[in-house]
N, C-alpha and C positions, 0 to 999 in steps of 0.2 A: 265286567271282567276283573276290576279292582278286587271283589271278594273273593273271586276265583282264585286270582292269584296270590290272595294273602292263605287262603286255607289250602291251595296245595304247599307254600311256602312252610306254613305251619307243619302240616303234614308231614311232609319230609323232614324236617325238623325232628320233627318225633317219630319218626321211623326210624331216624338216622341217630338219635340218641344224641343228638347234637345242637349247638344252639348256635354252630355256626359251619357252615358249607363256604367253599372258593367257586362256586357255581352260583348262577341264578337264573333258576327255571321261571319266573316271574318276567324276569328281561327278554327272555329268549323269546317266551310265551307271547309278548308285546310287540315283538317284533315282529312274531306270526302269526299276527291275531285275524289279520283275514283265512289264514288255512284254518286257522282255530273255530273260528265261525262258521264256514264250509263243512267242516267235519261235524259240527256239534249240528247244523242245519241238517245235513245226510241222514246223520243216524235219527233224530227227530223226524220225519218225513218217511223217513222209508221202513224197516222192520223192528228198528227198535234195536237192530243188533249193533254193537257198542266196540265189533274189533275196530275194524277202519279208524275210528276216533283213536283207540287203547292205541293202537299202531302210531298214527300221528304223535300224539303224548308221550310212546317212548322217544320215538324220534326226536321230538324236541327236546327233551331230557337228555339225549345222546351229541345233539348239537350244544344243549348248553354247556356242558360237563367239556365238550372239544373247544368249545370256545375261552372258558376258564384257562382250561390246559393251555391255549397260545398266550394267553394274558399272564397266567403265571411264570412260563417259561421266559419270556418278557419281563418279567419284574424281578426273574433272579440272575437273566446275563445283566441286567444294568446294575444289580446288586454285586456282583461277582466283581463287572467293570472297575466299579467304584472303589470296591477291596481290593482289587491290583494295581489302580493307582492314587491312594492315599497319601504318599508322598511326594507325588507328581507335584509341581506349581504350574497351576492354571491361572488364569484370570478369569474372572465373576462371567466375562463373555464368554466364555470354553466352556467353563460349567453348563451355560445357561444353554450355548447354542448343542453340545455333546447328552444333553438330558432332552432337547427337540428330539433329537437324532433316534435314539432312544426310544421316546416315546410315541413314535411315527412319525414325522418329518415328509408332510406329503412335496413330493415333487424332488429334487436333484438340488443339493448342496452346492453354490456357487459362492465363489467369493463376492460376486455383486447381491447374491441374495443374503448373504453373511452381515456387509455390508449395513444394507436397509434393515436385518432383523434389529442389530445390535445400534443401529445408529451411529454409525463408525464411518473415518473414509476409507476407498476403496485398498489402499496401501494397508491401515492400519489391520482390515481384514484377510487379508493376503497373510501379513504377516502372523498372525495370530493361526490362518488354518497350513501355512508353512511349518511352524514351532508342531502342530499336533501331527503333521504327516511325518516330522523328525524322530517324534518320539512313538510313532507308528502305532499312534491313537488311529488316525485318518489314513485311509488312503485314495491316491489320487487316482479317477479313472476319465476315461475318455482324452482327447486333444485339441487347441485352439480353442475356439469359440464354445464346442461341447464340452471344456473338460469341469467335471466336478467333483464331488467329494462320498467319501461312504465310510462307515466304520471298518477298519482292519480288522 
């Protein structure tokens, strides 16, 4: 599947006149490599006819190209974020934990989970994601025991 995936790579490459793409149908391709082998089994087996697969291949080409698109759109609100607040004063744990956030942040932002990333105490945490919901970096959702944090 390795070669496969370098000579459609290549391919598109040079279909595209380009030597660099924000997609990777290579990725996508690996990641549905049992559909991939399904379809390449079918058409070998049965008449030789080659849409089923063609279809499959756009497809995946269409998911990878949707997939790029959430990751790029992703990489320019945190680019944007960053340019609206350049003269903000953060500390090294803002940055670090607001670039989680950012970059998927699985589960719910809690001062106790703040906390343990940063290796901080629980006060010191608090304060630090108090300061970001002032400057309405954060905001605060949920109450008591549920309440946690999201970007504004």
């Amino acid at each position: 599947m390795k070669r496969i995936n370098a000579l459609t790579e290549y391919l598109l490459a040079k279909g595209e006149r380009s030597a660099m793409r924000f997609y990777s149908l290579s990725a996508e391709m690996q990641t549905e490599k049992d559909a991939y082998y399904d379809e390449i089994e079918r058409a070998q087996r049965g008449t030789l006819d080659v849409t089923r697969w063609i279809r499959w291949f756009l497809g995946c080409h269409r998911r990878a190209v949707d997939a790029a698109e959430v990751r790029l759109k992703s990489i320019l609100a945190k680019a944007e974020f960053w340019n609206a607040h350049t003269a903000d004063e953060l500390t090294a744990n803002q940055r670090a934990m607001l670039n989680r956030l950012f970059d998927g942040f699985k589960g719910n932002l809690t001062s106790s989970k703040w906390a343990k990333i940063c290796n901080v105490s629980q006060d010191t945490a608090s304060r630090a994601i108090n300061a970001l919901v002032a400057k309405n970096i954060l905001r605060r959702e949920g109450q008591g025991r549920s309440t946690h944090y999201v970007l504004a």
